[in-house]
Structure formats: C-alpha cells, structure tokens
KOLKEKOL-746265 format. One record per residue (C-alpha): residue in three letters; chain; x negated, y negated, z negated. Coordinates in Angstrom, 2 decimals, padded with zeros to 5 digits. Each point is the difference from the previous one (the first is absolute). Layout:
# KOLKEKOL-746265
   residu   chaine        c1        c2        c3
      ALA        A         X         Y         Z
...
***
This chain:
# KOLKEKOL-746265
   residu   chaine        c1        c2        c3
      UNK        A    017.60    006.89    012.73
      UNK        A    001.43   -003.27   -000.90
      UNK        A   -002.52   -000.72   -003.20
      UNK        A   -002.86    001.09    002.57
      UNK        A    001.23   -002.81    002.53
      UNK        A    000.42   -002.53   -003.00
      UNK        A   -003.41    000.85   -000.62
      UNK        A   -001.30   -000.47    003.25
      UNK        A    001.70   -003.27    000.75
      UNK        A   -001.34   -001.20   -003.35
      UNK        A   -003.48    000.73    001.03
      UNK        A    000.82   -001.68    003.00
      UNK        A    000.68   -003.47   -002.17
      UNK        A   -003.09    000.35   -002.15
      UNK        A   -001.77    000.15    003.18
      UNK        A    001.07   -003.02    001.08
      UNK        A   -000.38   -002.05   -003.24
      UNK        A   -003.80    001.41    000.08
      UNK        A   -000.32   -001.23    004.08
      UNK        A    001.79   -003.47   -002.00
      UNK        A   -002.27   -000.03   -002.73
      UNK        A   -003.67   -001.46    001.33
      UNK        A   -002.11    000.22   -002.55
      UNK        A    000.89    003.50   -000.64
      UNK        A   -000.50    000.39    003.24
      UNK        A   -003.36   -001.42    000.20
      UNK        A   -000.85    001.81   -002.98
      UNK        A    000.18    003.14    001.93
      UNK        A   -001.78   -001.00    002.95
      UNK        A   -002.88   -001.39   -001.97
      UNK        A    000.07    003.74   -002.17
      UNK        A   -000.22    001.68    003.37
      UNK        A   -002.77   -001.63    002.14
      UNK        A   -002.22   -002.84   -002.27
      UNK        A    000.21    002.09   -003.16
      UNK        A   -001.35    003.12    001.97
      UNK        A   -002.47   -001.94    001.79
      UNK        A   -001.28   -001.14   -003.64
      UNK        A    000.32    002.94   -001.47
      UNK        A    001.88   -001.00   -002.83
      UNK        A    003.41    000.96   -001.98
      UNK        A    001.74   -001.13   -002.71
      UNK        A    002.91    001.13   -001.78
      UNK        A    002.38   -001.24   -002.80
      UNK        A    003.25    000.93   -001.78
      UNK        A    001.55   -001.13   -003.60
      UNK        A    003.31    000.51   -001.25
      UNK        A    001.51   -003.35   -001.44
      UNK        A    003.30   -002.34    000.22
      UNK        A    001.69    002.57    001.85
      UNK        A    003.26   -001.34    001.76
      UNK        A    003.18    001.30   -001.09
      UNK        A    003.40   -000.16    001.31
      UNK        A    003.37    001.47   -001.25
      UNK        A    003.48    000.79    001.01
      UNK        A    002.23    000.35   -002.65
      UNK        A    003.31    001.60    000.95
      UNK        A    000.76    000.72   -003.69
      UNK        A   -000.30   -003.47   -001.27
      UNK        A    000.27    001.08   -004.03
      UNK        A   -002.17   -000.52   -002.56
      UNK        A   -002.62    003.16    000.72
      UNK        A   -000.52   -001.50    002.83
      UNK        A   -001.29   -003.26   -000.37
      UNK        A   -001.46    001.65   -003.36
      UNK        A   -001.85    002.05    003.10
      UNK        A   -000.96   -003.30    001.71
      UNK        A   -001.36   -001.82   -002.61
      UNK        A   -002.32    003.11   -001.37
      UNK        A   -002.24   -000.60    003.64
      UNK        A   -002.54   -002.62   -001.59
      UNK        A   -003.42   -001.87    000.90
      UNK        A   -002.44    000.77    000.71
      UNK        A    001.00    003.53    001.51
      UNK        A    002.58   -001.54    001.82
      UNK        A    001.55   -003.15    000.89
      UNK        A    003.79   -000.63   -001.53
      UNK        A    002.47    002.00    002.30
      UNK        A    001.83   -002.34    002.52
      UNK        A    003.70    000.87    000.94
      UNK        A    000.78    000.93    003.31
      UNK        A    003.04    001.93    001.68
      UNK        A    000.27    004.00    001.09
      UNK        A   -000.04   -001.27    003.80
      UNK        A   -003.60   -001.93    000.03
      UNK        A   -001.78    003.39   -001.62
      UNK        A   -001.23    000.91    003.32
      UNK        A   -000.74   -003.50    001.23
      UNK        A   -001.68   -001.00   -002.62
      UNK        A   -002.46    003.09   -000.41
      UNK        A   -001.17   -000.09    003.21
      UNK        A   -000.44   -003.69    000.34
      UNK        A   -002.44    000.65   -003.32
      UNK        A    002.10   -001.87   -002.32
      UNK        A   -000.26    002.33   -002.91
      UNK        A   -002.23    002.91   -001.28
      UNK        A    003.08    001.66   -001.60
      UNK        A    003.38   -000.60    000.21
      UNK        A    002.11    001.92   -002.74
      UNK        A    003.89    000.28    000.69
      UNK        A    002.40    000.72   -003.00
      UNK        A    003.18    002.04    001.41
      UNK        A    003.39   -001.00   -001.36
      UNK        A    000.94    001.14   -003.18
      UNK        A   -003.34    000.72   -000.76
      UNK        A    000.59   -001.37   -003.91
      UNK        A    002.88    002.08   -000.10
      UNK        A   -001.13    003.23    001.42
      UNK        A   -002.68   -000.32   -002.50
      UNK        A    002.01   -000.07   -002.78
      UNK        A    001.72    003.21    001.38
      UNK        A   -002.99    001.96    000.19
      UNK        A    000.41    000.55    004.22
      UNK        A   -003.40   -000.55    000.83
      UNK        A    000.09   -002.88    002.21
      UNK        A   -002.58   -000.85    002.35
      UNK        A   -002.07   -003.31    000.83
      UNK        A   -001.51   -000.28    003.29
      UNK        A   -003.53   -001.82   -000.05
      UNK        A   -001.29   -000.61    003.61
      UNK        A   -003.81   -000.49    000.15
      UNK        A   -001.99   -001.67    002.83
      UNK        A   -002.30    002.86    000.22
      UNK        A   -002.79   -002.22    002.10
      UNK        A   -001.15   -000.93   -003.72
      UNK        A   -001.38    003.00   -001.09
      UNK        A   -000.48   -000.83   -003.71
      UNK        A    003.28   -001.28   -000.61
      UNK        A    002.22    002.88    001.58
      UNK        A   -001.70    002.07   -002.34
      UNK        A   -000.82   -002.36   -003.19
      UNK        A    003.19   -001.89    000.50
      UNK        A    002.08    003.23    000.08
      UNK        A   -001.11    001.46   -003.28
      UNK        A    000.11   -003.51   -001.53
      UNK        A    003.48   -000.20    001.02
      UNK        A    001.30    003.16   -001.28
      UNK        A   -001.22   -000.92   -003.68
      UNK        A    001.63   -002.72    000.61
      UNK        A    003.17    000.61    001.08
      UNK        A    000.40    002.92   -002.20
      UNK        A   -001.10   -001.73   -003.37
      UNK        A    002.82   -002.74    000.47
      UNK        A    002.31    002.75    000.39
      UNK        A   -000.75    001.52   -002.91
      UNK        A   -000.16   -003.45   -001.58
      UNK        A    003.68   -000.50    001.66
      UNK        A    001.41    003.17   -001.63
      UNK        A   -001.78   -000.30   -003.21
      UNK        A    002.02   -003.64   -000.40
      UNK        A    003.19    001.21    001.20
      UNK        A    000.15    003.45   -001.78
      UNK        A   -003.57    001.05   -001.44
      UNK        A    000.61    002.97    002.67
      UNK        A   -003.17    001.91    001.58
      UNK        A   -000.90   -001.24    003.40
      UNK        A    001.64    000.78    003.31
      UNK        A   -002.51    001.21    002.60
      UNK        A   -000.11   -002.47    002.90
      UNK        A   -000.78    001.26    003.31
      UNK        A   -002.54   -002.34    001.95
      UNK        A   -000.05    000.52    003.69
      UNK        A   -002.90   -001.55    001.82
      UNK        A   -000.01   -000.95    003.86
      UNK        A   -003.48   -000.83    001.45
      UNK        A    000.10   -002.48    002.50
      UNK        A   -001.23    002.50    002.82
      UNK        A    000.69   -002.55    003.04
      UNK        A   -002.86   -001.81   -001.45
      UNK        A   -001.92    002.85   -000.37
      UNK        A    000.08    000.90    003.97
      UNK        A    000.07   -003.42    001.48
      UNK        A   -003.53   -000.62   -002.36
      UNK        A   -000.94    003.60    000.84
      UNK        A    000.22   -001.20    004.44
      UNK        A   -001.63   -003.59   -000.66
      UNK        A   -002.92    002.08   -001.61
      UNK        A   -000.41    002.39    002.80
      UNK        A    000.45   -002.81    002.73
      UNK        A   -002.60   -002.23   -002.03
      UNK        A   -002.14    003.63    000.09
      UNK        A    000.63    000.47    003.89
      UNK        A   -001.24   -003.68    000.86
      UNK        A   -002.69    000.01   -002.32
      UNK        A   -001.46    003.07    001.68
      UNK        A    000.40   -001.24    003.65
      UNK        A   -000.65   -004.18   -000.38
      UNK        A   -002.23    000.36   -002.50
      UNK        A   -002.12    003.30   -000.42
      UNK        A    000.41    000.43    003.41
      UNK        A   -000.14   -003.21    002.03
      UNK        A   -002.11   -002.16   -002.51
      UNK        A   -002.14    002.72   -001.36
      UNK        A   -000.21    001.51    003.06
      UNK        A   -000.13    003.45   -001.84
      UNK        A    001.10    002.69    002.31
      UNK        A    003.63    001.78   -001.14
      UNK        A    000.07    003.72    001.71
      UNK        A    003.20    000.91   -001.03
      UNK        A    004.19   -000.89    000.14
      UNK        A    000.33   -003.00   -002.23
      UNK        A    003.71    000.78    000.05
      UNK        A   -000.77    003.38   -001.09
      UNK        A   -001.90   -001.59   -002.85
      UNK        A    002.78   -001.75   -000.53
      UNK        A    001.90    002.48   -000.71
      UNK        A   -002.32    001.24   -002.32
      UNK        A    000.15   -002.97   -001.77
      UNK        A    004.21    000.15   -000.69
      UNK        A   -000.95    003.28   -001.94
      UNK        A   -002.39   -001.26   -002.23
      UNK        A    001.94   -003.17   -000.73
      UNK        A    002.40    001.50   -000.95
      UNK        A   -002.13    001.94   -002.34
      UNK        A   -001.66   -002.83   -001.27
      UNK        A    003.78   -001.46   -000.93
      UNK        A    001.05    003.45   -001.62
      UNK        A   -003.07   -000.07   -002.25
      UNK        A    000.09   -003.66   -001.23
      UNK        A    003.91    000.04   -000.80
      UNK        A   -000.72    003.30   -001.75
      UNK        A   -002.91   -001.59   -001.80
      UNK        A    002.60   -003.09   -000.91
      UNK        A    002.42    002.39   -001.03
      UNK        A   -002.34    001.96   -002.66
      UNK        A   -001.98   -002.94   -001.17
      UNK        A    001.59   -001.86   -003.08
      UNK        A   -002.11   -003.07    000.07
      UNK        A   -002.67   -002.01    002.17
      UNK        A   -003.24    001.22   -001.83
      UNK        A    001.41    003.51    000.81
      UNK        A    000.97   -000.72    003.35
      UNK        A   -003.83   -001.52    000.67
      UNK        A   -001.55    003.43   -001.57
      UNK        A    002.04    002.17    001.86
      UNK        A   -000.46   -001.91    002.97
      UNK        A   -004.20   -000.09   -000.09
      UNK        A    000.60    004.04   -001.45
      UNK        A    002.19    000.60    003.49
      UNK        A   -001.38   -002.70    002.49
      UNK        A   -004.16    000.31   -000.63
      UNK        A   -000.21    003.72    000.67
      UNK        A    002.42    000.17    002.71
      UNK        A   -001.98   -003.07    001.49
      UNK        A   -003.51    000.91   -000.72
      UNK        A    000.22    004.03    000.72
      UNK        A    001.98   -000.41    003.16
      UNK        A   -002.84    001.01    002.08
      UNK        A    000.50   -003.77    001.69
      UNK        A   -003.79   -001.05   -002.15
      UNK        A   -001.21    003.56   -000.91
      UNK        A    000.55    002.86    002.77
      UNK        A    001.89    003.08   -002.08
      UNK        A   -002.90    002.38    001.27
      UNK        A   -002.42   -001.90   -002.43
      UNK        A    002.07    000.81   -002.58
      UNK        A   -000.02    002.20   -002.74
      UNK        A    002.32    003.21    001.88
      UNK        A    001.89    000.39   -003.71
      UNK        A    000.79   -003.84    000.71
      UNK        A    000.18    000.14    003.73
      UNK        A    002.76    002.77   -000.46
      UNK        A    001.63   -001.91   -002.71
      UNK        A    000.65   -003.65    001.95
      UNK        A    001.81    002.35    003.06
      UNK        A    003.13   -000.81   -001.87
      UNK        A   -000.51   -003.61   -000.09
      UNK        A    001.69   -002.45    003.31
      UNK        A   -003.18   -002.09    000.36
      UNK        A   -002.14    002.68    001.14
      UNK        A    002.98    001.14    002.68
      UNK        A    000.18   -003.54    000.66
      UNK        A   -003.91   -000.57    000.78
      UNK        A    000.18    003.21    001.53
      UNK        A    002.69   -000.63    002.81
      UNK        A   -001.16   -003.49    000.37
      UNK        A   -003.64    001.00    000.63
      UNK        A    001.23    002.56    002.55
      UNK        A    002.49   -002.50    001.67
      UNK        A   -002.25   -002.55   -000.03
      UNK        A   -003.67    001.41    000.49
      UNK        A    000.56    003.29    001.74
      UNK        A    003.27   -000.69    001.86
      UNK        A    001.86    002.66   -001.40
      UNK        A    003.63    000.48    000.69
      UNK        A    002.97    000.99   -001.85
      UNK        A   -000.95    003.76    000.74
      UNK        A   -003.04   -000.39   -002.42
      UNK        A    001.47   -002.55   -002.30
      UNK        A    003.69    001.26   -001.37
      UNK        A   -001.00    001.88   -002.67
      UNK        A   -001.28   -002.98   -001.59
      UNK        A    002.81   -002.12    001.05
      UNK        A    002.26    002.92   -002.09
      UNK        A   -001.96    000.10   -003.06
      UNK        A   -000.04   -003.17   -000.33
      UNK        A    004.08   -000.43    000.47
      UNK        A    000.49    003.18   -002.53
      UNK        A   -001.89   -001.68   -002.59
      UNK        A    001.63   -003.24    000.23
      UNK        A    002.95    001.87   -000.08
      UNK        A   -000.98    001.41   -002.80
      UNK        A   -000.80   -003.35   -002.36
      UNK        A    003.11   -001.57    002.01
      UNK        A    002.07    002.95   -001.90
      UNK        A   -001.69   -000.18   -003.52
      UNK        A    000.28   -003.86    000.22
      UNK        A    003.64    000.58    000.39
      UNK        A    000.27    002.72   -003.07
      UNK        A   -002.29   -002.65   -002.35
      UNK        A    002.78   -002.58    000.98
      UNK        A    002.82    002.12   -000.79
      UNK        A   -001.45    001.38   -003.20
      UNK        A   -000.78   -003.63   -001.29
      UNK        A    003.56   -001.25    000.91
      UNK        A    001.15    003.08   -002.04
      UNK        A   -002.14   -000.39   -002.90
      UNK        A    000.70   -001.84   -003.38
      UNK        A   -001.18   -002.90   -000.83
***
C-alpha cells in the first residue's frame, strides 16, 4: 500500500510541474483543438544524450570504472547525486536513468554473491527504458568482467539489474491525455464543430484509460525488444500502420476480406473504434460496450507482462 501511495503522490507532483510548465501546456491544447480542426499530426522520437545520474554507495574502483563506461553520444557523463534525491529527481525529469551501486558492490563481486544494481528508468521515454536498459546491462556487465579479469583473470560474476519504471509519470500523463480527450470532444467537436455527441463522454472516457494504457504496454514492450532506432522505426510502421489503417476507423471491417476481418478482432484499435463509434454515434452504454473495454485491458495486459519478461531476460543475459 505504501509504494501505491508514493506512486500516487508522485503523479500528483508531475501534475503540477505539467500545470507549471506553459509551453507544454500549450502544446497540448493546440494538439487537441487547432491540430484537429486542421487535420494534421505529427510525431517524433530519437534516442540521444540521454541524462544519467548515479549513486554510488560503494565508492571503489568498479564503480566509478561503472561511471565512466556511460559515454556520448548514448548518454551524457553520469552526474553524482545522493540515495535521498532518487525520487525527487525522477519525477521532477532530471534524469532518464538513474543507476545506484549498493555498498560493497566491488567486494561482493569479487565473492561471487551476485549483487544487484538498481537502474530506475523514466518510463515516459519509451525508447530509452527499453534501449537504455539493454545498453546498460552490456555495460555494466563488461566492466565487471573487465574488473575481475584485472584483479584475478576470474570468469564474470552475474550482476543482477533491477529496473523501476517511473509509473507516477505514466498515470499522471495517462489523466492529462484523457482530460485533453474529454475537452477536446465537448469545446471543440462539440461546441465549435457543432457536431452532435449522442453518447456519455465520461463513459468514453473511460474507454479511453483502457486503451492508453494499451498503447503504453505496447510501446515499452516495443522499446524493450528493439536493439536500435532503425529497428525501433520498422517495428513501429510493422505494428502502428496496420493497427492504424485496418482499425475499421477509414475502412468499415464489413468491407473487408472475412479471413482479414476475423484476423484484426484481436487487435485494440478495432475495439477502440468500435466502442467509440457506439459511445459516440449511437449512444451506447456500458451494457453494449464492456466487452471491448475488457479486450482491450487483457491485451494490454498481456504486452504489459511480456514487456516485463523481455526486461528481465535482457538484465539476465550476457553481454
């Protein structure tokens, strides 16, 4: 109960650094009602300079053998900072990863106990939680062996990696999204438009929570499996086009190929247009609408799950 509450009141800090932050703010307002209006979008991610921060607790040799490894231009030379401004720190956006070396880590190494390095990831950037993970592991585990090979040519010592995603940002994102959603639909669709909404807009709301956090489950799972950018770009036209374009939203399933039709049942976009056409069109209430809302949870469930199995596989792995 007490890591859900941190998590809560974290998301409760990002929210207000977002109400703080103006242009980020405007950024969403403009994505919700001019870029709609326009009929545009535009998106953009790369993976470069990413910030590091470390605590070292161990202060020996490995260590800062560990800090200097984390180079340009993946990431940006590690900054020292204490145990007690992890939290702070990661939710004010400070740092993409923060890696903390436990005491004795150099030691414990030496003794074969399988020590473990905690790498906390701010899991907003997508590319980097998974990218940055991997990178870090090779990393980390080839100055180890490096370490023991000087001190004793002895094989290497697995290192356990644990990875914490920075899941108050993940929420407080996930509400601005659906309140930016929720006012889109009623200022702008609604009142500027003047296009008629027959259903609950809260109910579309609700909706809405389910398939972001779908959409979240699927691009940290695609971050986790990708091992560069120009695979991360394939798999993401492979994975985004055909959700996008065979959701039923441009092309109406019935016109369809059935063997396809069938086939694109198991994909969230075509629950999602199909909930959000009844909501929104017909007026259909949560009577009609739940089994889409529950397909749509199970299978973010599902890539939530396999995007935590990739992790822990990767931060088990050799270099």
């Amino acid at each position: 109960m007490q890591t859900w509450g941190n998590i809560f009141w974290l998301g409760t800090k990002e929210l207000r650094s977002f109400l703080r932050d103006y242009v980020l703010l405007g950024l969403v307002i403009y994505s919700f009602s001019l870029a709609i209006i326009a009929q545009t979008q535009s998106s953009s991610q790369e993976v470069h300079n990413a910030s590091v921060a470390i605590v070292d607790e161990d202060n020996s040799e490995l260590s800062r053998r560990i800090a200097r490894a984390f180079l340009p231009p993946y990431f940006q030379s590690p900054q020292p900072i204490a145990e007690r401004d992890v939290v702070p720190l990661m939710n004010a956006g400070k740092y993409t990863f923060i890696i903390d070396v436990p005491p004795n880590f150099a030691r414990d190494v030496l003794a074969r106990r399988q020590p473990v390095i905690q790498l906390n990831v701010d899991a907003t950037a997508m590319v980097q939680a998974g990218l940055g993970a991997e990178y870090a592991q090779q990393i980390i585990t080839t100055e180890v062996q490096n370490f023991l090979s000087r001190a004793e040519g002895a094989p290497v010592s697995p290192v356990n990696l644990v990875v914490r995603i920075a899941m108050s940002k993940i929420w407080a994102n996930g509400l601005v999204i659906i309140l930016a959603v929720g006012l889109s639909l009623r200022l702008v669709v609604h009142g500027l438009l003047g296009i008629p909404i027959a259903g609950s807009i809260p109910l579309f709301l609700f909706g809405v929570a389910f398939y972001l956090f779908f959409a979240t489950a699927i691009g940290i799972f695609l971050g986790a499996v990708a091992r560069s950018m120009p695979q991360l770009g394939l798999l993401y036209l492979l994975v985004y086009l055909p959700l996008a374009m065979l959701s039923g939203s441009n092309t109406p399933l019935e016109s369809m190929p059935p063997w396809l039709a069938t086939i694109m049942q198991v994909s969230p976009t075509v629950h999602f247009v199909s909930f959000a056409q009844a909501i929104l069109y017909r007026g259909a209430g949560i009577a009609v609408v739940w089994p889409q809302f529950v397909i749509v949870a199970l299978i973010g469930g599902l890539f939530l799950g396999l995007a935590l199995l990739r992790f822990r596989r990767v931060a088990a792995a050799p270099a």
